[in-house]
C-alpha positions in Angstrom: 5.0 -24.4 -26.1 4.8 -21.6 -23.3 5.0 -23.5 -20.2 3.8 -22.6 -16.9 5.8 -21.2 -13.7 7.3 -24.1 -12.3 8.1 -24.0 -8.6 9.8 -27.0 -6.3 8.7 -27.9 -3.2 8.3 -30.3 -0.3 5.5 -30.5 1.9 7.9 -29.2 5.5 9.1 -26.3 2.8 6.0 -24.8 0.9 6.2 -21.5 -1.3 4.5 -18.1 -0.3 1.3 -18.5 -1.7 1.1 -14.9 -3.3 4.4 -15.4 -4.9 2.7 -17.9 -7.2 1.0 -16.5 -10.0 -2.7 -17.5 -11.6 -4.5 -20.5 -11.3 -2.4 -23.2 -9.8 -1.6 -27.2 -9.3 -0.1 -28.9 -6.9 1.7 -32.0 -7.6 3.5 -34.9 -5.3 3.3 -32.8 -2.4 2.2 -34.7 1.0 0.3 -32.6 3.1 2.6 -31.6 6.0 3.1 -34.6 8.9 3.5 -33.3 12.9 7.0 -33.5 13.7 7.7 -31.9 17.2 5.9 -28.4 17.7 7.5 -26.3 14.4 5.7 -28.1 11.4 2.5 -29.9 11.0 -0.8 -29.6 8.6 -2.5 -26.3 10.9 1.0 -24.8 10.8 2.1 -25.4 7.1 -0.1 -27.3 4.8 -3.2 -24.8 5.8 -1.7 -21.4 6.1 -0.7 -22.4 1.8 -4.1 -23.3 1.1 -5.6 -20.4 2.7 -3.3 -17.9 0.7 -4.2 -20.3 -2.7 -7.9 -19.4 -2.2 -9.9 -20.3 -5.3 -7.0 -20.1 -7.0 -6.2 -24.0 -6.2 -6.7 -25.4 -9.5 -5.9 -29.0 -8.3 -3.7 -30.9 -5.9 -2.6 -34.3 -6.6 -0.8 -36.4 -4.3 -0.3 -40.0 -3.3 0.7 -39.6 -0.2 -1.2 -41.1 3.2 -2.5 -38.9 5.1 -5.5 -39.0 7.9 -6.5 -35.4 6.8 -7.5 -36.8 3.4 -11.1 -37.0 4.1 -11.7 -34.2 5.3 -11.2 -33.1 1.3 -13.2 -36.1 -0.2 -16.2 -34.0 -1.1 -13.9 -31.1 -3.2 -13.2 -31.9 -6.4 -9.9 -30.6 -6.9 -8.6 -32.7 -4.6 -7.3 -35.9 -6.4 -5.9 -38.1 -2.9 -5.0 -41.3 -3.0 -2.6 -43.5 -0.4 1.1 -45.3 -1.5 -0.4 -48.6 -1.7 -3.0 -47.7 -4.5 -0.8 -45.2 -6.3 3.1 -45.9 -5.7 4.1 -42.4 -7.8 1.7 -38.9 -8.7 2.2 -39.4 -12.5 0.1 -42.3 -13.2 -2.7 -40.3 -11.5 -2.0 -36.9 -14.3 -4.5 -38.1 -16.6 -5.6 -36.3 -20.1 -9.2 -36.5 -18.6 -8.0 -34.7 -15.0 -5.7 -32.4 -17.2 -8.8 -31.0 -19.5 -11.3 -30.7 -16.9 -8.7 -28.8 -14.9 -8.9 -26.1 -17.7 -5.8 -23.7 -18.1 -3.5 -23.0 -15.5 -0.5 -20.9 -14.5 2.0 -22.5 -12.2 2.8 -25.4 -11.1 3.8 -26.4 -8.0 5.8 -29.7 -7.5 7.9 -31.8 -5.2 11.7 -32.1 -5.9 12.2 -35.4 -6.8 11.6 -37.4 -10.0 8.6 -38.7 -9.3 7.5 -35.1 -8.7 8.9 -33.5 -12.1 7.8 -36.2 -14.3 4.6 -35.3 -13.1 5.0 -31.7 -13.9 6.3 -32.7 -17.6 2.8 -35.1 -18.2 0.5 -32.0 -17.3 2.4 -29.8 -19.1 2.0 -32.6 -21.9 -1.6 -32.7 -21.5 -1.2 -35.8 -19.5 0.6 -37.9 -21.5 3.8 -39.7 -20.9 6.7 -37.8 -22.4 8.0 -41.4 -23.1 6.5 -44.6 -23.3 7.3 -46.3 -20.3 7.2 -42.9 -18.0 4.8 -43.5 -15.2 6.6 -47.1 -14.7 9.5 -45.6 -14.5 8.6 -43.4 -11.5 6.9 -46.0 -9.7 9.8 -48.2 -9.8 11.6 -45.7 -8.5 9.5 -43.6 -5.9 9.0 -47.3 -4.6 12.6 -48.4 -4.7 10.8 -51.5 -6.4 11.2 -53.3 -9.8 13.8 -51.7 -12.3 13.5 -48.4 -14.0 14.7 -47.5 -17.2 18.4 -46.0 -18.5 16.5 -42.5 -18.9 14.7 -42.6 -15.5 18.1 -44.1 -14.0 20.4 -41.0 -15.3 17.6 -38.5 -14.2 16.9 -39.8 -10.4 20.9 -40.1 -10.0 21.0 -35.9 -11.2 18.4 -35.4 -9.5 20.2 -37.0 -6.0 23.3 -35.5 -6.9 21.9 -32.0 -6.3 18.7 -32.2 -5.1 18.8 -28.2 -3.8 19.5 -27.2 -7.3 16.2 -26.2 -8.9 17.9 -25.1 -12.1 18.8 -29.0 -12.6 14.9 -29.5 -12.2 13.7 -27.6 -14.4 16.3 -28.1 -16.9 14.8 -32.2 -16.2 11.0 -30.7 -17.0 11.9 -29.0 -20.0 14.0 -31.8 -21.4 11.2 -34.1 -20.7 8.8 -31.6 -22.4 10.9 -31.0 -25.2 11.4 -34.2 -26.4 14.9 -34.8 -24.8 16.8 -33.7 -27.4 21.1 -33.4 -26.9 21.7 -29.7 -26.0 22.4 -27.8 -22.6 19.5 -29.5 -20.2 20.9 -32.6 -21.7 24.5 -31.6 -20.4 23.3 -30.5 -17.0 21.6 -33.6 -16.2 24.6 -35.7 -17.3 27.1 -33.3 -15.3 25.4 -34.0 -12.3 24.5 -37.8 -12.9 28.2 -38.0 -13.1 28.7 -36.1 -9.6 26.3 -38.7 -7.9 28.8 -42.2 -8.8 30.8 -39.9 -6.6 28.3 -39.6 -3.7 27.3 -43.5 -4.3 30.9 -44.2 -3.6 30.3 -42.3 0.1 26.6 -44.3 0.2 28.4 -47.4 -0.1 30.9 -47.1 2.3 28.4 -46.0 5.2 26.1 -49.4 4.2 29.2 -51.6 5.3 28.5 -49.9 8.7 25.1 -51.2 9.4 24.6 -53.1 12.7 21.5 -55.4 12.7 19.4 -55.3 16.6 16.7 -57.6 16.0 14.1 -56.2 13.5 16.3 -53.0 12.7 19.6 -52.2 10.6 21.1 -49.1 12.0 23.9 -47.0 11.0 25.1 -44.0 12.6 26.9 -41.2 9.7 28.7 -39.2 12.2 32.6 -39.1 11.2 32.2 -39.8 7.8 33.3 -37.0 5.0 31.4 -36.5 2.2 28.0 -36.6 0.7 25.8 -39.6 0.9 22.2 -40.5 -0.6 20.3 -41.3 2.7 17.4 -42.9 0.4 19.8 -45.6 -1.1 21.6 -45.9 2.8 18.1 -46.6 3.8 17.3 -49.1 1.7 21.2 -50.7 1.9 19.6 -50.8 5.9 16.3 -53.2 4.8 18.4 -55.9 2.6 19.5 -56.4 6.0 16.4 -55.8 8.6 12.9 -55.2 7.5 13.5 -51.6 9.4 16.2 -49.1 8.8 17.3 -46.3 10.4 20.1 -44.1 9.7 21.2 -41.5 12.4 22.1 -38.2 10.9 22.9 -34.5 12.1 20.6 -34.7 15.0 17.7 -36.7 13.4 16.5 -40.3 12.8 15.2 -41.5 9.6 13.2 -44.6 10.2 12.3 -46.9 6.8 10.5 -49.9 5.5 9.5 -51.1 2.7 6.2 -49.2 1.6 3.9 -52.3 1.0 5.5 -53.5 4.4 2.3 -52.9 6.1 4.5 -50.7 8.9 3.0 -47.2 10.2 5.8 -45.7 12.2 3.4 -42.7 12.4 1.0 -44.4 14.6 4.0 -46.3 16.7 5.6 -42.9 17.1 2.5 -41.2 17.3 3.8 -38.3 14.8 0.1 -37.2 13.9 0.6 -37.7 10.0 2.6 -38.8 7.1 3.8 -41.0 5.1 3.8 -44.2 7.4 6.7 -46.0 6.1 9.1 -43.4 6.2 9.6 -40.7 8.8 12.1 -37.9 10.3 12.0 -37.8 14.0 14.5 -35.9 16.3 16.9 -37.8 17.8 16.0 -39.1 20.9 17.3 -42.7 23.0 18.1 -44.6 19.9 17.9 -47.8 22.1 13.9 -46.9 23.1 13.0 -46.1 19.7 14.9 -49.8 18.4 13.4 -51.4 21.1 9.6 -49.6 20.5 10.2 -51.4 16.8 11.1 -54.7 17.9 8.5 -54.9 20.7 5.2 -54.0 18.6 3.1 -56.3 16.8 4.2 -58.1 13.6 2.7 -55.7 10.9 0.5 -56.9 8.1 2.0 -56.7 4.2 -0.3 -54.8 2.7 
């Protein structure tokens, strides 16, 4: 099977445009959120669509995002929010993959949800196991329990999440019928290097200090690697907001059917509105902005 380029991606950090070849997809990539001045959809998201041209084959994503209607009436724009699609694979469809036609690359976000997305296009939009798309809703969500494959794959994938020979090792062994052999040993090699990071994770979650609605933590002093998605949610068993205060930024979390929308409460001008990456400002006004706004509504 000859697969297509694969390149990784997230939507603050988008390839050159001309250094993707043919006809191209998108997949799992948000369309860029305003944070300070430096990145936002007219400075990031655009300038990549622009240089895609007709060459856009399709761009699939589940991510909220106020620009989304602007792109209702194009058809290779398949949108939908978090609530009604909680990971990108389910929404790779045989139907969306044939009348897509051939394409070239693929362009993908960097974590599992994102690859296992690239595999079921590549697969003509099927699941390269049964189970698959559950599997990266339970954990793109943090919700429900995924399987031992999915398991071993988002702890790699953690591990060394800057280390795009790991993901496409992950695509191919997903393609290829995840057979033993050496994408099999890379995954495990690094799977093995996260228990070492959870140890870290764990160790910062004893630090939480609850302040009404929010669990905060602060990371500085601490040696080692940590896996801020796991301290986030480590935060919310404790609060219904988390926040974990790292290297000059705050990353601010709730659950995603949580009904909260820290983009409009910050006023961030797009994003996902559960999660966001603001730079660090007065800590106490931004817990205190949290605990004075209205009760949010569970979506």
């Amino acid at each position: 099977m000859r697969l297509p380029q694969l390149a990784f991606a997230s939507p603050r950090l988008l390839p050159k445009a001309e250094k993707i070849a043919g006809r191209v997809v998108v997949l799992d990539i948000a369309f860029a959120a305003t944070v300070g001045t430096s990145v936002s959809f007219e400075l990031t998201t655009k300038p990549f669509l622009d240089g895609l041209g007709d060459r856009l084959a399709a761009w699939v994503d589940h991510h909220d995002h106020e620009k989304h209607p602007a792109f209702a009436r194009d058809p290779r724009f398949v949108l939908a929010t978090k609530a009604e699609h909680g990971a990108c694979p389910e929404m790779v469809t045989p139907e969306l993959v044939h009348t897509t036609g051939p394409i070239d690359s693929i362009v993908t976000h960097v974590d599992l949800d994102g690859l296992y997305a690239a595999a079921k296009w590549i697969l003509d939009g099927k699941e390269p196991y049964r189970g698959a798309d559950d599997d990266a809703r339970a954990v793109d969500t943090r919700t429900g329990t995924p399987g031992p494959i999915a398991i071993r794959i988002d702890r790699a994938l953690r591990a060394k999440f800057r280390d795009d020979q790991l993901k496409r090792a992950v695509v191919q062994w997903l393609v290829g019928g995840m057979r033993p052999g050496v994408h099999d040993d890379l995954i495990a090699e690094a799977a093995a290097e996260f228990d070492r990071k959870d140890a870290v994770t764990r160790e910062l979650a004893r630090r939480f200090t609850v302040r009404g609605r929010v669990a905060v933590v602060d990371t500085q002093g601490l040696a080692g690697q940590f896996d801020k998605t796991d301290l986030l949610l480590a935060g919310q068993e404790r609060a219904p907001v988390s926040i974990v205060r790292d290297s000059g930024m705050l990353t601010i979390a709730a659950g995603f059917d949580s009904g909260w929308d820290f983009v409009a409460l910050f006023e961030l001008g797009g994003g996902m509105p559960t999660r966001v990456t603001i730079p660090e400002q007065k800590l106490d006004a931004v817990i205190a902005k949290i605990n004075e706004a209205p009760e949010p509504t569970p979506r």
